[in-house]
PAZAPA-4460 file (N, C-alpha, C; in steps of 0.05 Angstrom, whole numbers, plus 32768, in hexadecimal, padded with zeros to 4 digits):
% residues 248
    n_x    n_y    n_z   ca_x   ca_y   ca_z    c_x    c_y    c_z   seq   type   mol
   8B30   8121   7B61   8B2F   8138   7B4F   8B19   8133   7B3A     1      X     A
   8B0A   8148   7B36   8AF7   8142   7B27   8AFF   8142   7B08     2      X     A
   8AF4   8131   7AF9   8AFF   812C   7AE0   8AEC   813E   7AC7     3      X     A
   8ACC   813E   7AD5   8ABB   814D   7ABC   8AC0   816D   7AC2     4      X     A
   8ACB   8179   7AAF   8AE0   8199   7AB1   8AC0   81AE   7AB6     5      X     A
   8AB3   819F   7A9F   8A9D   81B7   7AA1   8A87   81BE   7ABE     6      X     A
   8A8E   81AA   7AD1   8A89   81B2   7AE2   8A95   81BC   7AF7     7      X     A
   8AAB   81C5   7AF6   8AC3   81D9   7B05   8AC4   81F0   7B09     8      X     A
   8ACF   81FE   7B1B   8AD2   821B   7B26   8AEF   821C   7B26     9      X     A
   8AFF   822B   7B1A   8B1B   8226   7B18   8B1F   823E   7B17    10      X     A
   8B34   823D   7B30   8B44   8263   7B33   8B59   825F   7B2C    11      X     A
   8B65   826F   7B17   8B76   827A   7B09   8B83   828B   7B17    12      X     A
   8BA4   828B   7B2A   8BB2   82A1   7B29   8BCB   82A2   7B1A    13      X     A
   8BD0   82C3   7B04   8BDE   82C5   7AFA   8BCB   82BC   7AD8    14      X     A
   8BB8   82CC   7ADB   8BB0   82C0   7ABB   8BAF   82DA   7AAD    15      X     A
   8BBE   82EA   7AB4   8BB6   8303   7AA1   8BCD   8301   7A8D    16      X     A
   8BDA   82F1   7A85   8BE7   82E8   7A6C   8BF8   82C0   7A71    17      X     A
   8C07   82C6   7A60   8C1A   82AD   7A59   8C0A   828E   7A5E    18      X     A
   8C15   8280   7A77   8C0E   826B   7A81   8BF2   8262   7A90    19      X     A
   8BE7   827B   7A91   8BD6   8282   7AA6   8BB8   8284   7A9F    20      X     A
   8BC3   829A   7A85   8BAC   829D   7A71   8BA0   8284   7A63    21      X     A
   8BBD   8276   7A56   8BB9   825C   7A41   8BA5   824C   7A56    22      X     A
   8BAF   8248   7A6E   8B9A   8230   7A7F   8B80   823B   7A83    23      X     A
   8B79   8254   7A82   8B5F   8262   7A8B   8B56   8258   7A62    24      X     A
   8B57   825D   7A57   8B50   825D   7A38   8B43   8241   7A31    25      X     A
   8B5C   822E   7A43   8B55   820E   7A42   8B43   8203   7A4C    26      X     A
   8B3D   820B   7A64   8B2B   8203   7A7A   8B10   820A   7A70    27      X     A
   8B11   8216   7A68   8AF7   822E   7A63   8AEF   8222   7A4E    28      X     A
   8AFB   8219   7A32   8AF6   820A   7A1D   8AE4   81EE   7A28    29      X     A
   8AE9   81EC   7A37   8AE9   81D3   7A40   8ACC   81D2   7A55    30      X     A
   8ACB   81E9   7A54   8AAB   81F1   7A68   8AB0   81FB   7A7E    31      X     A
   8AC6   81F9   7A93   8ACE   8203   7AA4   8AC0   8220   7AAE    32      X     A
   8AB7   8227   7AC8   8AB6   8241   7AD2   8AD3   824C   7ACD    33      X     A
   8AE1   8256   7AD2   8AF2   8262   7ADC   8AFA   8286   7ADD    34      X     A
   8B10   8283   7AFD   8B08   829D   7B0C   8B28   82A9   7B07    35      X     A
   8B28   82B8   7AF2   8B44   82C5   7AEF   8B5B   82DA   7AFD    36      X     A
   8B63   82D6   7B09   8B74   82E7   7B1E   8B92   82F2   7B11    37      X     A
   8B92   8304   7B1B   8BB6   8316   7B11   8BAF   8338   7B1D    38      X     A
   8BCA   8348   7B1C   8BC7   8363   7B1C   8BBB   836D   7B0A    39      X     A
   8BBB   836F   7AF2   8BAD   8373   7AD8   8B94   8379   7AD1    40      X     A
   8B7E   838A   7AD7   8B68   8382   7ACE   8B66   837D   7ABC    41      X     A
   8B6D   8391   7AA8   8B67   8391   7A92   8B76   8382   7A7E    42      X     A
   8B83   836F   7A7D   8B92   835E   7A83   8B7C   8346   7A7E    43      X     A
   8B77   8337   7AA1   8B62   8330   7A9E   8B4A   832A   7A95    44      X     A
   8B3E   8340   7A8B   8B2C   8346   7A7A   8B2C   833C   7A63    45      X     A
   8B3F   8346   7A59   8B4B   8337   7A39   8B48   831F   7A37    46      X     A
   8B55   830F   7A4F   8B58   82F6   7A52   8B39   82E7   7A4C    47      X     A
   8B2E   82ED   7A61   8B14   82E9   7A67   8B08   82E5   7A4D    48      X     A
   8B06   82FE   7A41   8AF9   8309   7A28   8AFA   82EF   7A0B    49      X     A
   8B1A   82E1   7A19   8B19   82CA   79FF   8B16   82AF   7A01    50      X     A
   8B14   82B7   7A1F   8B00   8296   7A2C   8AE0   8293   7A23    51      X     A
   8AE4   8278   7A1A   8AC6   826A   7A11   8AAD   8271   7A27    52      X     A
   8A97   8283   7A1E   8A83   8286   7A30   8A91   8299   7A43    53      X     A
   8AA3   82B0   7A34   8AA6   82BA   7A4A   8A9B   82C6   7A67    54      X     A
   8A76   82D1   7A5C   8A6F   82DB   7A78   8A63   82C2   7A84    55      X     A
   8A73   82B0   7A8F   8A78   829B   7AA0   8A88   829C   7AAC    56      X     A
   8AA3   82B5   7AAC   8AB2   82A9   7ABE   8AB4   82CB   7AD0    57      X     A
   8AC7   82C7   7AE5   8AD2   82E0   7AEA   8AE8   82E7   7AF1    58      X     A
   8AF2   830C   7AF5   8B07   8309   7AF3   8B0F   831B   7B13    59      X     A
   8B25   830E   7B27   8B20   831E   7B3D   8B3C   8325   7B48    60      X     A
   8B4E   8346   7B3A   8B65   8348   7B41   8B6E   834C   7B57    61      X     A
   8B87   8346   7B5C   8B91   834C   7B79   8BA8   8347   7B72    62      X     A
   8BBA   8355   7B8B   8BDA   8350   7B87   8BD9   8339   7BA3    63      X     A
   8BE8   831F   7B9A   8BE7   8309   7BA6   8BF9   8304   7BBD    64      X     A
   8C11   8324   7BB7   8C1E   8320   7BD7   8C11   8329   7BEC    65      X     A
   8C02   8341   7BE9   8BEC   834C   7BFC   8BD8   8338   7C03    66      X     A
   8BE1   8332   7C22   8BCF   831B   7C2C   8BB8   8329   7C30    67      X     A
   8BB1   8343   7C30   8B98   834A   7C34   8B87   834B   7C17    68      X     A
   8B92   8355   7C04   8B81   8354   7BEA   8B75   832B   7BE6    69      X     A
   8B89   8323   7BEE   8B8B   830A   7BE3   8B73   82FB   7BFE    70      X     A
   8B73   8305   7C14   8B58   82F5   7C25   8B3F   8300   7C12    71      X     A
   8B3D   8322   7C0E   8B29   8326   7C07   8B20   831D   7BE7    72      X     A
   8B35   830D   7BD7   8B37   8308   7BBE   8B1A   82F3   7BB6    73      X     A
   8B33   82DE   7BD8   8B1F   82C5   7BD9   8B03   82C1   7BDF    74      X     A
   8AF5   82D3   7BF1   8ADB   82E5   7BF9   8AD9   82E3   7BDF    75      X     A
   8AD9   82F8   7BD1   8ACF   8301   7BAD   8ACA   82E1   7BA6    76      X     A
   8AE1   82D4   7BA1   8ADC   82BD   7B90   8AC4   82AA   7B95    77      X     A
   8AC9   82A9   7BB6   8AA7   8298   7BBD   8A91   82A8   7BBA    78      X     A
   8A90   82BD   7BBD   8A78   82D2   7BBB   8A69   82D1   7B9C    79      X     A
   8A81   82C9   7B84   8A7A   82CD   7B68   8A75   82B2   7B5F    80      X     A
   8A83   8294   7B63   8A82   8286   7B5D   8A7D   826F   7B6D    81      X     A
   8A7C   8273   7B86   8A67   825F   7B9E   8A73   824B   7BA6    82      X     A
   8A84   8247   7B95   8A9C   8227   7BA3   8AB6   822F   7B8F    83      X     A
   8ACC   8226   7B96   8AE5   8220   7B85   8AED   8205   7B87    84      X     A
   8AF1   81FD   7B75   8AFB   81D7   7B6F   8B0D   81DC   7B6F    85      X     A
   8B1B   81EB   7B5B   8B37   81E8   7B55   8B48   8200   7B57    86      X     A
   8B64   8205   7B64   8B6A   8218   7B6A   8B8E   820E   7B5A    87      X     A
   8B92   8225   7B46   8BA6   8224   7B3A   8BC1   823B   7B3B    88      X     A
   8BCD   8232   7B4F   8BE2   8248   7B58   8BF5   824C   7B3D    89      X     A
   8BF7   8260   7B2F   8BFC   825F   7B12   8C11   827B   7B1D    90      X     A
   8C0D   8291   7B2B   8C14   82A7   7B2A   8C2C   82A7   7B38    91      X     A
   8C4D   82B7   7B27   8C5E   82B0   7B31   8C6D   82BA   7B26    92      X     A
   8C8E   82C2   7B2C   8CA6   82CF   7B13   8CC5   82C1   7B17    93      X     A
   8CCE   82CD   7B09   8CED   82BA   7B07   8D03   82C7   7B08    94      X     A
   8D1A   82C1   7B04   8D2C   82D3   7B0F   8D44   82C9   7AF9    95      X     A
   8D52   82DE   7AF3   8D68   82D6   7AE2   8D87   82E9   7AF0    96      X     A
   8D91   82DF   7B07   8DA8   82E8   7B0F   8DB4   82D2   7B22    97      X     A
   8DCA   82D7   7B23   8DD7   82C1   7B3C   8DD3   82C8   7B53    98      X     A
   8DD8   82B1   7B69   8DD3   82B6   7B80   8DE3   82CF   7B90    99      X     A
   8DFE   82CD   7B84   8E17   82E5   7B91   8E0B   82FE   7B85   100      X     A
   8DF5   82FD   7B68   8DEE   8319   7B63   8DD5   8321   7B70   101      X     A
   8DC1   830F   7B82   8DAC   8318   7B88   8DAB   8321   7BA0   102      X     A
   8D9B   8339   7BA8   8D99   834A   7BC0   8D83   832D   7BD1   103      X     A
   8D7F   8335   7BEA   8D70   8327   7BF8   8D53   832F   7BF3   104      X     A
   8D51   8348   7BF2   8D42   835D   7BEB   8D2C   8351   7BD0   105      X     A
   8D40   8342   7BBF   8D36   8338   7B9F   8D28   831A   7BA6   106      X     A
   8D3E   8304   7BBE   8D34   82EE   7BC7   8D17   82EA   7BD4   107      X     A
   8D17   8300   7BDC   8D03   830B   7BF5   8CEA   830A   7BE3   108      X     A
   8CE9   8318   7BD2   8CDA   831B   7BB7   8CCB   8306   7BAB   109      X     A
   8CEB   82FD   7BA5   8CE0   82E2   7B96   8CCE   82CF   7BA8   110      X     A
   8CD6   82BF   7BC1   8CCA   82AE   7BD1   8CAF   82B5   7BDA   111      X     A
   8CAF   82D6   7BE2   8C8E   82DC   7BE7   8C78   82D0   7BC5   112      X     A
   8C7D   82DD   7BB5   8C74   82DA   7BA4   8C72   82BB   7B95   113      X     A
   8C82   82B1   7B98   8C81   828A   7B8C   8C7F   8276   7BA4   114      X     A
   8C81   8288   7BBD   8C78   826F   7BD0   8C68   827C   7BE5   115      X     A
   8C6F   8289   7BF2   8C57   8290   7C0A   8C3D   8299   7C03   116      X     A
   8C3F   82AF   7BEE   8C24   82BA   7BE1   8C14   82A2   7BD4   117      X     A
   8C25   828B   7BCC   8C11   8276   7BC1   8BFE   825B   7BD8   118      X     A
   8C1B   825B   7BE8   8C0D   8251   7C00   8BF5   825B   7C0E   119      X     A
   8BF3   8275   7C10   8BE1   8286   7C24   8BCE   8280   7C0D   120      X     A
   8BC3   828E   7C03   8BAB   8287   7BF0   8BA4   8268   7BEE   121      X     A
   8BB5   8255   7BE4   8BAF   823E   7BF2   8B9F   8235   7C0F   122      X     A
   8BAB   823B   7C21   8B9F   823B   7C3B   8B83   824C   7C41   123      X     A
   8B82   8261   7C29   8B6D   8263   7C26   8B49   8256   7C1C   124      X     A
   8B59   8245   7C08   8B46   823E   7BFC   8B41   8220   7C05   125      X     A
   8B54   8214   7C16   8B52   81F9   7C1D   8B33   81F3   7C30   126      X     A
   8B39   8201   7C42   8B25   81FC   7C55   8B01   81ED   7C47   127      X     A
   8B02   8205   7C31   8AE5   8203   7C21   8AE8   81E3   7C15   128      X     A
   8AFA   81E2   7C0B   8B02   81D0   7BF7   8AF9   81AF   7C0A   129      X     A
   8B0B   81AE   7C27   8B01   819A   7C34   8AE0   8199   7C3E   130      X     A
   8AD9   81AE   7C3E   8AB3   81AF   7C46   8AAF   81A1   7C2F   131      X     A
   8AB2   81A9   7C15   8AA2   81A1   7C06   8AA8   8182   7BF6   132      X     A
   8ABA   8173   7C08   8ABF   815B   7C01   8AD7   8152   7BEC   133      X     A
   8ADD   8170   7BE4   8AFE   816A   7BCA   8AFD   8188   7BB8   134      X     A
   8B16   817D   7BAB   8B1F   8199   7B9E   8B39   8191   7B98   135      X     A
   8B44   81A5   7B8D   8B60   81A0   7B81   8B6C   81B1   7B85   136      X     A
   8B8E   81B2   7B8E   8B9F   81C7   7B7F   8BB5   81C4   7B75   137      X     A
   8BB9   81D3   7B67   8BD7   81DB   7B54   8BE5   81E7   7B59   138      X     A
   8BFE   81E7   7B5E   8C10   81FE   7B57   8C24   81F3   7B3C   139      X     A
   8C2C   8208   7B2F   8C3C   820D   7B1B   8C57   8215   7B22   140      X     A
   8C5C   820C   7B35   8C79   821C   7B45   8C89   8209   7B50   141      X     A
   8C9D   81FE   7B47   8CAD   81E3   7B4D   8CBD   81EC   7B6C   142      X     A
   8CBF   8204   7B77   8CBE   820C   7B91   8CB3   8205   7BAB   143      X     A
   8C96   81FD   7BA1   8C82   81F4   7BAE   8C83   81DC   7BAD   144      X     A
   8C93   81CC   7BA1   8C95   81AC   7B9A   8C9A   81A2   7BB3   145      X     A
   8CA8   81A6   7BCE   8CA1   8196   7BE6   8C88   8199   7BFB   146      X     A
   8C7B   81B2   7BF3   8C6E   81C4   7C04   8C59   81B7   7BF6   147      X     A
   8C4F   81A9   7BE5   8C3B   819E   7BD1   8C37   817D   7BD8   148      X     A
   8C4C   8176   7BD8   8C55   8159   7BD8   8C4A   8153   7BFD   149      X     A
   8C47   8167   7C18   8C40   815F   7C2E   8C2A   8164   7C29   150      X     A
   8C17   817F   7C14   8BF6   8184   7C12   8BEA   8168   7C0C   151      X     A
   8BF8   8159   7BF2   8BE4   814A   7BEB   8BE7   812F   7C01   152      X     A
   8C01   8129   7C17   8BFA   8118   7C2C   8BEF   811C   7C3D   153      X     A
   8BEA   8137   7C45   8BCB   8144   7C5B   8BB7   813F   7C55   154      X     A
   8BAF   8144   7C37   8B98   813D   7C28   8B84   812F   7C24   155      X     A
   8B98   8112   7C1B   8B94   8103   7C0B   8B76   80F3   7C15   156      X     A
   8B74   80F7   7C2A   8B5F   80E9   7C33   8B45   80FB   7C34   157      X     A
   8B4D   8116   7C34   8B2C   812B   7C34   8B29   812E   7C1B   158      X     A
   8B30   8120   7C07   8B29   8121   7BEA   8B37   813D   7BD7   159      X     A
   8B51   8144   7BE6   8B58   815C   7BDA   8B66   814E   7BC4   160      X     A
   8B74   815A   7BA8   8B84   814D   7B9D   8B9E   8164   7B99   161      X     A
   8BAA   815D   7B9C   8BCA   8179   7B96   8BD8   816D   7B79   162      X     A
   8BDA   817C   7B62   8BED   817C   7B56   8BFF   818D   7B51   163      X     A
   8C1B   8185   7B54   8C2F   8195   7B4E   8C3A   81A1   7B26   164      X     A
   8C39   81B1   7B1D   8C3C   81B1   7B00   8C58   81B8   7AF8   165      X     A
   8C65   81AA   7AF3   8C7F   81B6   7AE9   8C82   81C2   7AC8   166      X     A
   8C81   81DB   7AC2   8C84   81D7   7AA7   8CA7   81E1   7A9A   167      X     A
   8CA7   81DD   7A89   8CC4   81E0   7A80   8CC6   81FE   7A6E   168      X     A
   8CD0   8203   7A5C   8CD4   821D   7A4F   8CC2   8221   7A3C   169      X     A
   8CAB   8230   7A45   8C8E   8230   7A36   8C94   825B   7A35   170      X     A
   8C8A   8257   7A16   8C8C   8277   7A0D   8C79   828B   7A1D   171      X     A
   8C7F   8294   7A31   8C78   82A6   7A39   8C8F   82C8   7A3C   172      X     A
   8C7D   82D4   7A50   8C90   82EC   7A5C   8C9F   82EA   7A70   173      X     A
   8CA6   82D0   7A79   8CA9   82BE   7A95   8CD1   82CF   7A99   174      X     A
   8CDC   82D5   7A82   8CF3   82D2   7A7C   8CF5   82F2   7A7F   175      X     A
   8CEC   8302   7A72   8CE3   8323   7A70   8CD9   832A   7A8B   176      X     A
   8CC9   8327   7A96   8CC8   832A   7AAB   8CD4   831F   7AC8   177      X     A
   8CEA   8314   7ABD   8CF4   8311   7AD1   8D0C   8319   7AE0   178      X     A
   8D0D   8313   7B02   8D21   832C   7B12   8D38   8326   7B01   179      X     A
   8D50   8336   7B09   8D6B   8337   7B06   8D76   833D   7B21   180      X     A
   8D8E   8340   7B31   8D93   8343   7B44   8D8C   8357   7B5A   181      X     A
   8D89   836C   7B4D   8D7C   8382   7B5B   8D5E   838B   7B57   182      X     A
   8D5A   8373   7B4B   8D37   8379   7B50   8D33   8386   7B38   183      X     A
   8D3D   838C   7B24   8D30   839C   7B08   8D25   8387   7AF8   184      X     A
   8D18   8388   7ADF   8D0E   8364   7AD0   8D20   8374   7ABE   185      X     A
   8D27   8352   7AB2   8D3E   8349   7A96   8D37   8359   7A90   186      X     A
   8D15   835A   7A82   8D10   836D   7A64   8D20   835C   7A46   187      X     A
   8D2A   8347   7A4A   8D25   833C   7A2B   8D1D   831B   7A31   188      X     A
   8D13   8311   7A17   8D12   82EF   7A1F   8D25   82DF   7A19   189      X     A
   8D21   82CA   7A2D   8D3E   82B6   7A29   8D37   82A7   7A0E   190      X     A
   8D50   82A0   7A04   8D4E   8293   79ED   8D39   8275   79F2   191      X     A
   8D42   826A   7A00   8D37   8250   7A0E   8D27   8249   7A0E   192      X     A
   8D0A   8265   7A1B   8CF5   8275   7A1E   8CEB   8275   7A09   193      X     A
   8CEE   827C   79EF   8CEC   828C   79DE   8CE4   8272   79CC   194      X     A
   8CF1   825D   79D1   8CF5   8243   79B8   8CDE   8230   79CA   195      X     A
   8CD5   8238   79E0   8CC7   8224   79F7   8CAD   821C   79E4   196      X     A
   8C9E   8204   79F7   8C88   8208   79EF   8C6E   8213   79EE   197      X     A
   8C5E   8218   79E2   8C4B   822D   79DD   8C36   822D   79EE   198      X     A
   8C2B   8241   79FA   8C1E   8243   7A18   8BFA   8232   7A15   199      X     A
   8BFA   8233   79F2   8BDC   8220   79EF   8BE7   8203   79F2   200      X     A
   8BFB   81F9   79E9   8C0A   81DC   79E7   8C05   81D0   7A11   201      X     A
   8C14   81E8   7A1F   8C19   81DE   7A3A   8BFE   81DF   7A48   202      X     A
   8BEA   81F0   7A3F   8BCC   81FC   7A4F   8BC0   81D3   7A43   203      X     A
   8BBF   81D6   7A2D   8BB7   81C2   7A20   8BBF   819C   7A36   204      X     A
   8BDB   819A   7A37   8BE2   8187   7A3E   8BE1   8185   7A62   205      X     A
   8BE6   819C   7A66   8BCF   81A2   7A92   8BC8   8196   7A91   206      X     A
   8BA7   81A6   7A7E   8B8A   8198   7A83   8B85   8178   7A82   207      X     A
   8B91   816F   7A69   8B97   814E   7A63   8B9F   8142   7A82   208      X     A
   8BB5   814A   7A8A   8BC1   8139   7AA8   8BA8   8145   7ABC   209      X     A
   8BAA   815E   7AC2   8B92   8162   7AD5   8B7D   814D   7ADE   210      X     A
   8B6C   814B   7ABF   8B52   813E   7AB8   8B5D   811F   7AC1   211      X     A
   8B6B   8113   7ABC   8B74   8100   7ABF   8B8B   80FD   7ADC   212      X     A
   8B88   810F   7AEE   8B8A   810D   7B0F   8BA8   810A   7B0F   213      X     A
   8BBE   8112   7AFB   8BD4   8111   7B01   8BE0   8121   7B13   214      X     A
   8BEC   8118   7B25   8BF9   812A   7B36   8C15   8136   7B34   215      X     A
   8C28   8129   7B28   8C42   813B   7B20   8C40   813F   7AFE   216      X     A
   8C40   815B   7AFB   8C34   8155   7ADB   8C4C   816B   7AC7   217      X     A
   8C5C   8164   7ABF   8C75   8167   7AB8   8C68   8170   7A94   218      X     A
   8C6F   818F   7A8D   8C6F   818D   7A76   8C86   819B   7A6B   219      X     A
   8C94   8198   7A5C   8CA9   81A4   7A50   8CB5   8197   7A35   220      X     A
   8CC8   81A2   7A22   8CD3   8192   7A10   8CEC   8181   7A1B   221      X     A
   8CF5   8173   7A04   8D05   815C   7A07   8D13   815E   7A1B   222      X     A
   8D28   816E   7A1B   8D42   8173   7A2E   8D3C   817E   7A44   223      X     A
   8D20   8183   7A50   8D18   818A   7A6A   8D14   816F   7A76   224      X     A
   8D00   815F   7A67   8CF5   8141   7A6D   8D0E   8134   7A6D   225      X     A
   8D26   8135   7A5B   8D35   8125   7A5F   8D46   8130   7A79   226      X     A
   8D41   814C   7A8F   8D54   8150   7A9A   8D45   8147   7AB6   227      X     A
   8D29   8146   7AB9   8D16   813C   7ACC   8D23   811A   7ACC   228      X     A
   8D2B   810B   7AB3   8D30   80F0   7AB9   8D4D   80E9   7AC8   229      X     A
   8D5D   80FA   7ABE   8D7B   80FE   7ACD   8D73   80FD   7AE8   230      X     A
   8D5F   8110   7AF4   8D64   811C   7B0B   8D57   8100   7B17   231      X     A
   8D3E   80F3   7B13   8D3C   80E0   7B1C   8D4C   80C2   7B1E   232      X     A
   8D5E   80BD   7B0C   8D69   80AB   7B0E   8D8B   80B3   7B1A   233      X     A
   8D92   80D2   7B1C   8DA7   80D0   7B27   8DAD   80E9   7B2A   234      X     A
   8DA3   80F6   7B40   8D98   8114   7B47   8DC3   8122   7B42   235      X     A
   8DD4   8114   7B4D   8DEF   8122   7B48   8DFC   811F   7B28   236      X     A
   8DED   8117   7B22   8DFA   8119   7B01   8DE5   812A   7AFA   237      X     A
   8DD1   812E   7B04   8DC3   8149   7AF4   8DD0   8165   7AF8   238      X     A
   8DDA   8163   7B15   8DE8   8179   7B25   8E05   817A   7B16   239      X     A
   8E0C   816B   7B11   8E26   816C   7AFD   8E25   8179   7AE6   240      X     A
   8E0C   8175   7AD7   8E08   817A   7ABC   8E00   819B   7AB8   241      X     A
   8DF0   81A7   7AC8   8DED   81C3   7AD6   8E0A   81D4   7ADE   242      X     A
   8E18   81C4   7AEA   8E30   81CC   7AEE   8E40   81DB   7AE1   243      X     A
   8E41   81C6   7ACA   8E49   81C4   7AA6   8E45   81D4   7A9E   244      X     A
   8E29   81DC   7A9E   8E1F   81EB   7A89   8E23   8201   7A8D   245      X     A
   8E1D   8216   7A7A   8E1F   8239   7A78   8E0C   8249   7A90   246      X     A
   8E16   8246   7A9F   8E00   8259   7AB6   8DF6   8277   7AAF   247      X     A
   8E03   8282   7AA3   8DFA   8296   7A96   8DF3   8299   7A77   248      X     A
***
């Protein structure tokens, strides 16, 4: 993974606010090209607009379950910016209902959108990535955590690098926008959400692990990190402790 930022091409999906944005803002500080993606133009735009040097970068919407917008996305992106290094699966939603309250209909939803739609674009952009000797990717979706964990052993030897990003309860709309059982969004933020940490704090601490080639890059406050250590030293007492707690 390349470590000097200002020489990077970095696609952004899901930067037309929260998590998405903060990393497009960071990168860009930092010298970075980067190529901002979401439904949003205008949206986008904004984004763009408060990135350093902004007419350096670009912005190229598409809805990411449409495998057809999303081939022709990737076209645009080489056509505007000639290579991609780094490809950051950022774009994604959440769900706040139980399993007995969710339609299949809502599941169906969810999985295209946090795992297949991110895979396919992936597979898109790989091929280039091995011509040109390396590249990187990300996803932001702890979903993709086994599906990530076989990329970077396919890889490892054509110079790709995969990191997985876990972040913990960072203030976004992640909570507001998200399904409920029948597919409507909450429409309010979780408290949790709300107290998380701040989307410049998490954009900020990425780039740090990125640059420095970490591959599981865990950011969250205390009681997330302390619930990542549970799970590693004794995955059924974490499952206990979940148990415990207030599911709703």
């Amino acid at each position: 993974m390349k470590t000097n930022i200002k020489d990077l091409t970095i696609w952004i999906t899901g930067a037309s606010s929260g998590i998405g944005a903060a990393l497009a803002i960071a990168f860009a500080k930092r010298g970075a090209t980067i190529i901002l993606s979401g439904r949003d133009e205008a949206k986008l735009v904004a984004v763009k607009n408060r990135c350093k040097n902004s007419k350096n970068h670009f912005i190229i919407p598409f809805d990411i379950t449409d495998a057809k917008q999303a081939k022709d996305a990737y076209k645009t992106a080489k056509a505007q910016a000639g290579q991609i290094d780094w490809l950051i699966n950022n774009a994604g939603i959440s769900q706040r209902s139980l399993i007995m309250e969710t339609t299949e209909e809502v599941e169906c939803q969810i999985m295209e959108i946090d795992y297949f739609a991110q895979t396919r674009l992936t597979r898109l952009v790989l091929p280039d990535m091995v011509t040109q000797g390396g590249g990187a990717y990300g996803a932001a979706k702890a979903a993709l955590h086994m599906w990530a964990n076989s990329l970077r052993a396919e890889l490892h030897e054509q110079g790709i690098e995969v990191a997985t990003i876990f972040p913990g309860f960072i203030q976004t709309s992640i909570s507001i926008n998200a399904l409920t059982g029948d597919g409507s969004a909450q429409g309010t933020m979780d408290e949790a959400t709300n107290k998380g940490l701040t989307t410049a704090t998490f954009a900020k601490q990425v780039v740090k692990a990125l640059i420095k080639g970490e591959e599981y890059i865990i950011v969250a406050g205390t009681k997330e990190k302390l619930a990542t250590t549970v799970n590693r030293l004794s995955p059924p007492k974490l499952y206990k402790l979940i148990r415990e707690s207030k599911v709703k």
